[in-house]
LUMTOR-991831 format. One record per atom (N, C-alpha, C): residue number from 1; atom name; chain; y, z, x; residue in one letter. Coordinates in steps of 0.001 Angstrom, whole numbers. Example, Ala and Ser with C-alpha at 12.3 -4.5 7.8 and 13.67 -1.06 7.14 Angstrom:
<recs>
+--------+-------+------+---------+---------+---------+-------+
: midren : lumke : tipa :   north :      up :    east : setor :
+--------+-------+------+---------+---------+---------+-------+
:      1 :     N :    A :   -5690 :    7800 :   13190 :     a :
:      1 :    CA :    A :   -4500 :    7800 :   12300 :     a :
:      1 :     C :    A :   -3300 :    7800 :   13200 :     a :
:      2 :     N :    A :   -2250 :    7080 :   12850 :     s :
:      2 :    CA :    A :   -1060 :    7140 :   13670 :     s :
:      2 :     C :    A :      30 :    7870 :   12900 :     s :
+--------+-------+------+---------+---------+---------+-------+
</recs>
This chain:
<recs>
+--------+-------+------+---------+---------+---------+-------+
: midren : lumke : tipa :   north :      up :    east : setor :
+--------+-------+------+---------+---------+---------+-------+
:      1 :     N :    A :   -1181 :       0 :     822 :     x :
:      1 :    CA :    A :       0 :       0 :       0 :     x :
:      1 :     C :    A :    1256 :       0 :     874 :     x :
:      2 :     N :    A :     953 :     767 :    2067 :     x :
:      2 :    CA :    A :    2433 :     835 :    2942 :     x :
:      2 :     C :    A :    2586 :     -76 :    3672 :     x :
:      3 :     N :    A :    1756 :   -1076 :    3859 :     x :
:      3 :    CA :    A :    1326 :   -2528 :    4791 :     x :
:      3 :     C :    A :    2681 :   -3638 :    3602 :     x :
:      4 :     N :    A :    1903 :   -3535 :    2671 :     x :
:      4 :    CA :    A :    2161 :   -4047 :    1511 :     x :
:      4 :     C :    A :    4007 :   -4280 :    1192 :     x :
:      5 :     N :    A :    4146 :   -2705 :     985 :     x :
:      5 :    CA :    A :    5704 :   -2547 :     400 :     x :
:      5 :     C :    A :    6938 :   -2828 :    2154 :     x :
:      6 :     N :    A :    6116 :   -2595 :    3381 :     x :
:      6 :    CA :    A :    6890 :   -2825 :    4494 :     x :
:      6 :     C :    A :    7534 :   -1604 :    4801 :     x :
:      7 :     N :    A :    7951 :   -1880 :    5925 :     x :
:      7 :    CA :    A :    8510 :    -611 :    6773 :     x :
:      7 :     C :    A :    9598 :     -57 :    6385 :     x :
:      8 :     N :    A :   10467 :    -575 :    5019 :     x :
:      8 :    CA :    A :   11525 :     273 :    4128 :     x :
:      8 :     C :    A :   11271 :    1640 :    3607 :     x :
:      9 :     N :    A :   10188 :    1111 :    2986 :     x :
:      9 :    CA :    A :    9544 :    2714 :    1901 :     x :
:      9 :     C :    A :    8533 :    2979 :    2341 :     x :
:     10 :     N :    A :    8458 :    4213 :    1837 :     x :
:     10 :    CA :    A :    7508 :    5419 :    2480 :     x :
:     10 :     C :    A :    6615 :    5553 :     690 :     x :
:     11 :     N :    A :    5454 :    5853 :    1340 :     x :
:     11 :    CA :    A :    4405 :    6027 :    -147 :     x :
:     11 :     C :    A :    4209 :    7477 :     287 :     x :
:     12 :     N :    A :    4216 :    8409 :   -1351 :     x :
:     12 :    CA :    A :    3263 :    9489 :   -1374 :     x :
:     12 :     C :    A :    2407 :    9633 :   -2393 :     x :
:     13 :     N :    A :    1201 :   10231 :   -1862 :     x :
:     13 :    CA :    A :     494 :   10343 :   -3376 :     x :
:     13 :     C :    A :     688 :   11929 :   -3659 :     x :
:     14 :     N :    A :     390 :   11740 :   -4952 :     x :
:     14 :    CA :    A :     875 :   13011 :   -6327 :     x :
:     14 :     C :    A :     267 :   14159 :   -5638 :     x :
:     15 :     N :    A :    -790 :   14224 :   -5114 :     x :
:     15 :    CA :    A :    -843 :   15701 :   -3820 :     x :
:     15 :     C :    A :    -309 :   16286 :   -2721 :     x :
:     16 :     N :    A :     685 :   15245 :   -2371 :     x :
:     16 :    CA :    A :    1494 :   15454 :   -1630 :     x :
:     16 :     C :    A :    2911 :   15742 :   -2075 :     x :
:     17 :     N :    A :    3158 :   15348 :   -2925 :     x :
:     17 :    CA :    A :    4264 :   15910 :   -3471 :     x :
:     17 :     C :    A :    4405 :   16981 :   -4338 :     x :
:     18 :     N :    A :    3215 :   17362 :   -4612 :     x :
:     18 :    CA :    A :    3033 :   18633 :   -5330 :     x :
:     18 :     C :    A :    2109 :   19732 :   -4818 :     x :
:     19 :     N :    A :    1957 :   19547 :   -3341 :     x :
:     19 :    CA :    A :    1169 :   20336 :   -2530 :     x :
:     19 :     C :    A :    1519 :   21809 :   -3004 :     x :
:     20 :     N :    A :    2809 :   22407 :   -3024 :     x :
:     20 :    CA :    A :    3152 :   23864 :   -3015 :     x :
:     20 :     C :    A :    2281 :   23899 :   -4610 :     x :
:     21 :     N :    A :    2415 :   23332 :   -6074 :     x :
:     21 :    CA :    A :    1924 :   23603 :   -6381 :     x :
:     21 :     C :    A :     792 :   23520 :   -6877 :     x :
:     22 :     N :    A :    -196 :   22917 :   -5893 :     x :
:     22 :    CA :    A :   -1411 :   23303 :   -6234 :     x :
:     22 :     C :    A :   -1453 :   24320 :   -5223 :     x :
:     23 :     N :    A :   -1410 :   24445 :   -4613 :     x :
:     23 :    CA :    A :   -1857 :   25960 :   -3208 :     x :
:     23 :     C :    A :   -1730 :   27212 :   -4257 :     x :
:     24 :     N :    A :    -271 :   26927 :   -4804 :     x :
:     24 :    CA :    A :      57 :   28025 :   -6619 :     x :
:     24 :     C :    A :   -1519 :   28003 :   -7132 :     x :
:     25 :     N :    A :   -2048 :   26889 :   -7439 :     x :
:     25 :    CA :    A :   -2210 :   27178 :   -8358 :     x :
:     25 :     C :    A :   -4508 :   27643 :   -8260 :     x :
:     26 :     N :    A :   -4312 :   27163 :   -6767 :     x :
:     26 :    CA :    A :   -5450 :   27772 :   -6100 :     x :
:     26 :     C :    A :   -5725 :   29067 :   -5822 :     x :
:     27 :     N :    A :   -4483 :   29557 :   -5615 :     x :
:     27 :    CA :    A :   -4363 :   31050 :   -4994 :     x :
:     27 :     C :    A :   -4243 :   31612 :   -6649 :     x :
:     28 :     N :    A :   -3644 :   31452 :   -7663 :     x :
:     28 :    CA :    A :   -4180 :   31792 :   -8493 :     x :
:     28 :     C :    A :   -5080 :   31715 :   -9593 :     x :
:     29 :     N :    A :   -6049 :   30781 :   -9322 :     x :
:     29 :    CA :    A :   -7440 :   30964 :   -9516 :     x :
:     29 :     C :    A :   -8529 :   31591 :   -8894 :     x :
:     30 :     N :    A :   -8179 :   32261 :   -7634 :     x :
:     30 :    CA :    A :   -8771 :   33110 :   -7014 :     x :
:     30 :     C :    A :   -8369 :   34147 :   -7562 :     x :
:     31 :     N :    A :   -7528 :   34504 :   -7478 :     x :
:     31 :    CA :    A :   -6715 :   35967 :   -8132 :     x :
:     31 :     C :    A :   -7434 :   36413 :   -9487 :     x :
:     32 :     N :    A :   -7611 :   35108 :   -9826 :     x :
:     32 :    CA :    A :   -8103 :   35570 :  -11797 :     x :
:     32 :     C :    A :   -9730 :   35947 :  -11603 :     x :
:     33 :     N :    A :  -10142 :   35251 :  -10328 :     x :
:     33 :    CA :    A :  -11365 :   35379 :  -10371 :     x :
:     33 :     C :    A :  -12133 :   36598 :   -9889 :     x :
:     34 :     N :    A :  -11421 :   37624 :   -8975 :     x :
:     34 :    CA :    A :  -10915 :   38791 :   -7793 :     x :
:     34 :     C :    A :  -11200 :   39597 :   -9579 :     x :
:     35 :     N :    A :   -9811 :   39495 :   -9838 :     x :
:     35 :    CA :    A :   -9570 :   40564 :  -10509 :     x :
:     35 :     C :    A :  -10229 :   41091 :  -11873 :     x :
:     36 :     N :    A :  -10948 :   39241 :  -12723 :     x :
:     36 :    CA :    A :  -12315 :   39300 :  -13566 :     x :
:     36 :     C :    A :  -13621 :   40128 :  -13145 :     x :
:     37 :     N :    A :  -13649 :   39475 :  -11765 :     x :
:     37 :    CA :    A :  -15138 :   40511 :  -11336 :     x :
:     37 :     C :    A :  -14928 :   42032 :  -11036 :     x :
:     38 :     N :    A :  -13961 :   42428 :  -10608 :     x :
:     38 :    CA :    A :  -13703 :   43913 :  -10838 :     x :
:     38 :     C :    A :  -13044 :   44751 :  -11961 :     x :
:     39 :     N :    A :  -13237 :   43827 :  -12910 :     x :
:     39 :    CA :    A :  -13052 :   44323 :  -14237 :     x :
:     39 :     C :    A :  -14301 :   44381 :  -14982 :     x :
:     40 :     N :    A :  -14765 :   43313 :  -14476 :     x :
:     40 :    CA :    A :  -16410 :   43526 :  -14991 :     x :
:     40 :     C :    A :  -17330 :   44463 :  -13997 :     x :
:     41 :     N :    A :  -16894 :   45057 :  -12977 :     x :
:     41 :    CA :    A :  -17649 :   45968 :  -12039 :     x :
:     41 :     C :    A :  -17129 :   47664 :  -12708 :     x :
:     42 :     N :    A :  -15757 :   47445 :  -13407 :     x :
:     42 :    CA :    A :  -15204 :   48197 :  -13573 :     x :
:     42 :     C :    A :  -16124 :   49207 :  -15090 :     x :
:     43 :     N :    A :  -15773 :   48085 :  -16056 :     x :
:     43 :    CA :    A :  -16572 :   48062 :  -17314 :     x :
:     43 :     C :    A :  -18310 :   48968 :  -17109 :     x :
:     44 :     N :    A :  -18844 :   48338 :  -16602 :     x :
:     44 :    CA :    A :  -20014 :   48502 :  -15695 :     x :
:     44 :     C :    A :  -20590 :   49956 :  -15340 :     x :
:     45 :     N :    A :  -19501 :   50714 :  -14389 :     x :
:     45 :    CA :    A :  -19558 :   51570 :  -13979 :     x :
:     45 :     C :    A :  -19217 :   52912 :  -14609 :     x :
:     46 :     N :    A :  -17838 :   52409 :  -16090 :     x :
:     46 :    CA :    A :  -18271 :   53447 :  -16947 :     x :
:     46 :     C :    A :  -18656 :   53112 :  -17647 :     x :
:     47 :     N :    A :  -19696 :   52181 :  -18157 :     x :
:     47 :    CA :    A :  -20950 :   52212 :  -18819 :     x :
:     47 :     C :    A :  -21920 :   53502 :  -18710 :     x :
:     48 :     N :    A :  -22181 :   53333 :  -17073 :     x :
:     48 :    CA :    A :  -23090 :   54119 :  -16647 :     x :
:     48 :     C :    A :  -22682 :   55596 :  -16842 :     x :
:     49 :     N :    A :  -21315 :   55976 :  -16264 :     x :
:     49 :    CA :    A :  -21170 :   57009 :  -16463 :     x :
:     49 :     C :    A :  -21261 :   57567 :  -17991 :     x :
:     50 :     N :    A :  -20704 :   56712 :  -18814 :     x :
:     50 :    CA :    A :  -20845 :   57054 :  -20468 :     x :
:     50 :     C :    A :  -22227 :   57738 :  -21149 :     x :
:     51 :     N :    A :  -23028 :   56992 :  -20237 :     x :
:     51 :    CA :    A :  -24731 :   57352 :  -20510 :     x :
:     51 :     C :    A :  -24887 :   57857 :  -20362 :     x :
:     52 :     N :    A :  -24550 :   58624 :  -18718 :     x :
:     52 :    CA :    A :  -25069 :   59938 :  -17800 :     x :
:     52 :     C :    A :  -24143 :   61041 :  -18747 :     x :
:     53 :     N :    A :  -23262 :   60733 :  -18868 :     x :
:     53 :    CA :    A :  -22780 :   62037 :  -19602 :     x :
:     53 :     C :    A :  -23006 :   62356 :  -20717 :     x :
:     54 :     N :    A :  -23251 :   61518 :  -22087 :     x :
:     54 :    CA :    A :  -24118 :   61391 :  -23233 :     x :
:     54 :     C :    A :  -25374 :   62155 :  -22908 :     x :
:     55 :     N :    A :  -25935 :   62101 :  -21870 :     x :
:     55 :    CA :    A :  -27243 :   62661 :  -21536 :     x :
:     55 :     C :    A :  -26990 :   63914 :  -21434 :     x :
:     56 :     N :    A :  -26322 :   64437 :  -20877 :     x :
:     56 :    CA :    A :  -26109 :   65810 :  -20517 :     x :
:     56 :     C :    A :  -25563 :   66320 :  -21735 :     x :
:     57 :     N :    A :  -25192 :   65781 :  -22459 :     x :
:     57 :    CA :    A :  -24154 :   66377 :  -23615 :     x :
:     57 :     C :    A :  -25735 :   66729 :  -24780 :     x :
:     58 :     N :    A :  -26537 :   65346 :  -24451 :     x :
:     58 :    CA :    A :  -27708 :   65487 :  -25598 :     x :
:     58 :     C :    A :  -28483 :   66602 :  -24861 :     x :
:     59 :     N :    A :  -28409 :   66745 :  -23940 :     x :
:     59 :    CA :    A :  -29577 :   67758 :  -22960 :     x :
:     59 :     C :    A :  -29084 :   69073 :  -22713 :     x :
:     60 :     N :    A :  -27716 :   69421 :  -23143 :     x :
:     60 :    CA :    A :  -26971 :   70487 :  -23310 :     x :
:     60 :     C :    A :  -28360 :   72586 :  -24030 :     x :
:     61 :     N :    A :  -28622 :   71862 :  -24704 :     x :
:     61 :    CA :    A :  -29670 :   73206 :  -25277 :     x :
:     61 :     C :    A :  -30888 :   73580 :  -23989 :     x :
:     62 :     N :    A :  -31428 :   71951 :  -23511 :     x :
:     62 :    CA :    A :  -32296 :   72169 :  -22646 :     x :
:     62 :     C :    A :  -31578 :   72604 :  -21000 :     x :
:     63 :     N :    A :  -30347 :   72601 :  -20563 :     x :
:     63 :    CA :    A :  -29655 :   72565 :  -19542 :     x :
:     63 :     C :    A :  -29139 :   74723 :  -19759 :     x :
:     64 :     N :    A :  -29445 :   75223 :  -20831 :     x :
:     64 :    CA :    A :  -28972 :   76393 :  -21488 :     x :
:     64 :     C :    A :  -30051 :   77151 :  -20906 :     x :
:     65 :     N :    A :  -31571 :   76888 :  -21492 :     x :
:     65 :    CA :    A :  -32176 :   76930 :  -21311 :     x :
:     65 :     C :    A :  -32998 :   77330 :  -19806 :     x :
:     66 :     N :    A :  -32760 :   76403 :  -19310 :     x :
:     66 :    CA :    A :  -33127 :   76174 :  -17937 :     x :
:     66 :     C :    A :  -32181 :   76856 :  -17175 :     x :
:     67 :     N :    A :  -30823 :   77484 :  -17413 :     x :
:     67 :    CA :    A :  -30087 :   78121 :  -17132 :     x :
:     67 :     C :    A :  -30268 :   79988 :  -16942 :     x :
:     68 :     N :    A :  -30932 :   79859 :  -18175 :     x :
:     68 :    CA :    A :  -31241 :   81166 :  -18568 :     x :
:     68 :     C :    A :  -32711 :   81290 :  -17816 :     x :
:     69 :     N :    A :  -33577 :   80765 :  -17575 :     x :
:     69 :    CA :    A :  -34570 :   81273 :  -17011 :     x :
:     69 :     C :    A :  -34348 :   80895 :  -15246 :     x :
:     70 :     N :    A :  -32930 :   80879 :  -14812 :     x :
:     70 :    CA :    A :  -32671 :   81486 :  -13353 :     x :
:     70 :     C :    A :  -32642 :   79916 :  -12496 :     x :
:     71 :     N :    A :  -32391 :   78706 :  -13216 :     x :
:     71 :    CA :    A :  -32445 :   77302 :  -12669 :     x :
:     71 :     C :    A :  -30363 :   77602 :  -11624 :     x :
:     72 :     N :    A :  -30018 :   77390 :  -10783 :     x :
:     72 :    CA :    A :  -29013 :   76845 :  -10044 :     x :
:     72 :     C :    A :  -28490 :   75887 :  -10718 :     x :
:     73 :     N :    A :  -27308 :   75244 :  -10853 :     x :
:     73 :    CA :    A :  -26609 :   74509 :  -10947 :     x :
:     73 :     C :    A :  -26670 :   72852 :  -10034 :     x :
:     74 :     N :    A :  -27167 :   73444 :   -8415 :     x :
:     74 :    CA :    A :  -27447 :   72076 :   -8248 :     x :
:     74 :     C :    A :  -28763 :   71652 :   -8146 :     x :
:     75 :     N :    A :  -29725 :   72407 :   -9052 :     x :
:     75 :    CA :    A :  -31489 :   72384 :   -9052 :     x :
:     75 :     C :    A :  -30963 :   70948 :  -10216 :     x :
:     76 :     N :    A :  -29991 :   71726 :  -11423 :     x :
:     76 :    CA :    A :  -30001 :   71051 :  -13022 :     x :
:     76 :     C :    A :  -29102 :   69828 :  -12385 :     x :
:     77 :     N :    A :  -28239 :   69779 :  -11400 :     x :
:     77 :    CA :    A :  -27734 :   68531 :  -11210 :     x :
:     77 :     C :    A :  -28473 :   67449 :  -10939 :     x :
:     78 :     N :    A :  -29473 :   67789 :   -9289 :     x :
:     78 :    CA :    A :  -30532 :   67118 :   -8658 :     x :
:     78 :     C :    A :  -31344 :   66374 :   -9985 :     x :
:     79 :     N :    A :  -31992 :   67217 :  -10738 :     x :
:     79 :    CA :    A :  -33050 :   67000 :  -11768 :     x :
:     79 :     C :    A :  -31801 :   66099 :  -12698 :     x :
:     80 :     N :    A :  -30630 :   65865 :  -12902 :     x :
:     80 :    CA :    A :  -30182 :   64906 :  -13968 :     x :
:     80 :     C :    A :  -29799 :   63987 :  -13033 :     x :
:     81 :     N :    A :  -29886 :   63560 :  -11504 :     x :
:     81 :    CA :    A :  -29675 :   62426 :  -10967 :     x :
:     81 :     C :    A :  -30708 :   61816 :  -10512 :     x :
:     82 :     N :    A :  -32096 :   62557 :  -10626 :     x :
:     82 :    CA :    A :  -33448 :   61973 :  -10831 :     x :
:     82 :     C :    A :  -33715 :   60834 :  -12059 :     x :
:     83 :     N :    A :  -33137 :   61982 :  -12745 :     x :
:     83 :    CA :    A :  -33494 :   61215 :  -14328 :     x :
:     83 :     C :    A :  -32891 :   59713 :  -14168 :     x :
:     84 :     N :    A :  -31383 :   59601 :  -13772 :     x :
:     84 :    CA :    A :  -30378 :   58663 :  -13891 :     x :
:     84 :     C :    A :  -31313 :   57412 :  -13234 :     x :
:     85 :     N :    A :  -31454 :   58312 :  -11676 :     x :
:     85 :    CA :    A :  -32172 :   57197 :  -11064 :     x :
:     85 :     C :    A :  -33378 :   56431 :  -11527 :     x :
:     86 :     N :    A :  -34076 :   57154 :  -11993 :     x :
:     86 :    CA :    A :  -35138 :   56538 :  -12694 :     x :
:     86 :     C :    A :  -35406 :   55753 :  -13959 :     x :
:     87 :     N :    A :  -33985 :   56390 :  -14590 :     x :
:     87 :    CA :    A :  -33969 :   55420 :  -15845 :     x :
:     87 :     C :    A :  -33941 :   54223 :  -15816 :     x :
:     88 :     N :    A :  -34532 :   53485 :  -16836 :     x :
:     88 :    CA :    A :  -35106 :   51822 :  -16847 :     x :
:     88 :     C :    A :  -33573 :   50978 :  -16802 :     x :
:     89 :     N :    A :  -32249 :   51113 :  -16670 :     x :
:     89 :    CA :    A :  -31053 :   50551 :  -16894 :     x :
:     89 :     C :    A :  -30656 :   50581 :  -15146 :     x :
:     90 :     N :    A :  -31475 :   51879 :  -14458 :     x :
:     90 :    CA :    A :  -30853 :   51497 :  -13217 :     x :
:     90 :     C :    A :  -31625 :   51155 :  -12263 :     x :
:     91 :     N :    A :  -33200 :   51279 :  -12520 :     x :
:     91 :    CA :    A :  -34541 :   50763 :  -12251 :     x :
:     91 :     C :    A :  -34335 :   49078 :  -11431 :     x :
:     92 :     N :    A :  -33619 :   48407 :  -11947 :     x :
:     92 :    CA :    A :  -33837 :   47302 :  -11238 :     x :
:     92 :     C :    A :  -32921 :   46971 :   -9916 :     x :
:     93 :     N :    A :  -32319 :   47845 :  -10028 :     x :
:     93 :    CA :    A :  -31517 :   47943 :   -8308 :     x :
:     93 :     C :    A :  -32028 :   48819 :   -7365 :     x :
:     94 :     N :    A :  -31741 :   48480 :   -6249 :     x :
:     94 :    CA :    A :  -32782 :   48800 :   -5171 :     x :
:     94 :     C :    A :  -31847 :   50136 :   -4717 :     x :
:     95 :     N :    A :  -30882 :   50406 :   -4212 :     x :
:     95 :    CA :    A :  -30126 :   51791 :   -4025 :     x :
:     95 :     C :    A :  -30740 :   52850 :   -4934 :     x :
:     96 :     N :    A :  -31131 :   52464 :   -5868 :     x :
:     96 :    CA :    A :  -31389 :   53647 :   -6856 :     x :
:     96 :     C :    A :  -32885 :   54308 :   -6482 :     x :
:     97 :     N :    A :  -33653 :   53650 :   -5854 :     x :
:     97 :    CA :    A :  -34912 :   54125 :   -5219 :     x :
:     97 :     C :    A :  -34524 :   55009 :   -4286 :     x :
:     98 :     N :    A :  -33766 :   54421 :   -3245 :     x :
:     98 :    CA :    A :  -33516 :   55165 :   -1887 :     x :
:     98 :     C :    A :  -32604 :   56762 :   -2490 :     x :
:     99 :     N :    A :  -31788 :   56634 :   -3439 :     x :
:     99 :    CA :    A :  -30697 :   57044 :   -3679 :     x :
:     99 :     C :    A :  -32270 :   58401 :   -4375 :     x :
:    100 :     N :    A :  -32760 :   58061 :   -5755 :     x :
:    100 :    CA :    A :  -34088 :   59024 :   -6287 :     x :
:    100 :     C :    A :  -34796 :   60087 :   -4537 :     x :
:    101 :     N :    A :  -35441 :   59220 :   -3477 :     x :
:    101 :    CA :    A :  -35865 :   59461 :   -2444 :     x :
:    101 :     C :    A :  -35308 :   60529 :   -1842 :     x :
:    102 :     N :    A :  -33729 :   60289 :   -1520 :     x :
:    102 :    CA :    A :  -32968 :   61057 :    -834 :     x :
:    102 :     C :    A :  -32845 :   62141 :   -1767 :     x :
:    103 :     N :    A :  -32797 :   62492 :   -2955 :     x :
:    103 :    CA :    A :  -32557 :   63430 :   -3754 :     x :
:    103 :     C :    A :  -33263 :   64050 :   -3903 :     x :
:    104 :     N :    A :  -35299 :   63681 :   -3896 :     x :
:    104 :    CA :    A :  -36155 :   64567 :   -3728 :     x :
:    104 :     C :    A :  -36490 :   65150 :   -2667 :     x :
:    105 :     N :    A :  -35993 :   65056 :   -1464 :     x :
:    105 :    CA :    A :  -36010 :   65546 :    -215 :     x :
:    105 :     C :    A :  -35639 :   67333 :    -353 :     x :
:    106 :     N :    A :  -34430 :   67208 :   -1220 :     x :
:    106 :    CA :    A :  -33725 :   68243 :    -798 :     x :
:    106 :     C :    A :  -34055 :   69231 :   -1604 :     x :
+--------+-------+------+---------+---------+---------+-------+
</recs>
């Protein structure tokens, strides 16, 4: 095309003249994408917590219980982060084995 029109004019194509904004508009499609997945990591995480604490709230008589016949506080913790770990929702990630492991150690 620049053979063509001769050594007067100069050719650009439409990416070049609008370079700044696409770089705009790259950098913010990353941004949306950043800040989607840690909203969905976010969501996620008090999921989990929502459960774990639902649990304790439903396990409240048996946590009384176990209280009263001379259980520690971090015996009833250990024993509700067993449970967590083992439950079938966190069962398919692999931390949660090691994480169960390390907890029966102690």
């Amino acid at each position: 095309m620049e053979k063509a029109a001769g050594p007067r004019y100069t050719t650009t194509t439409w990416m070049e003249r609008n370079r700044q904004l696409l770089n705009a508009l790259r950098m913010e499609r990353s941004a949306v994408t950043i800040i989607t997945h840690r909203l969905i990591e976010l969501v996620a995480a008090l999921n989990i917590l929502i459960v774990l604490v639902m649990m304790v709230m439903e396990k409240y008589r048996d946590i009384a219980i176990l209280m009263s016949m001379g259980a520690r506080r971090p015996q009833i913790r250990r024993s509700s982060c067993c449970k967590a770990c083992s439950s079938e929702s966190l069962q398919r990630h692999r931390p949660s084995r090691w994480l169960h492991a390390l907890l029966l150690r102690r």
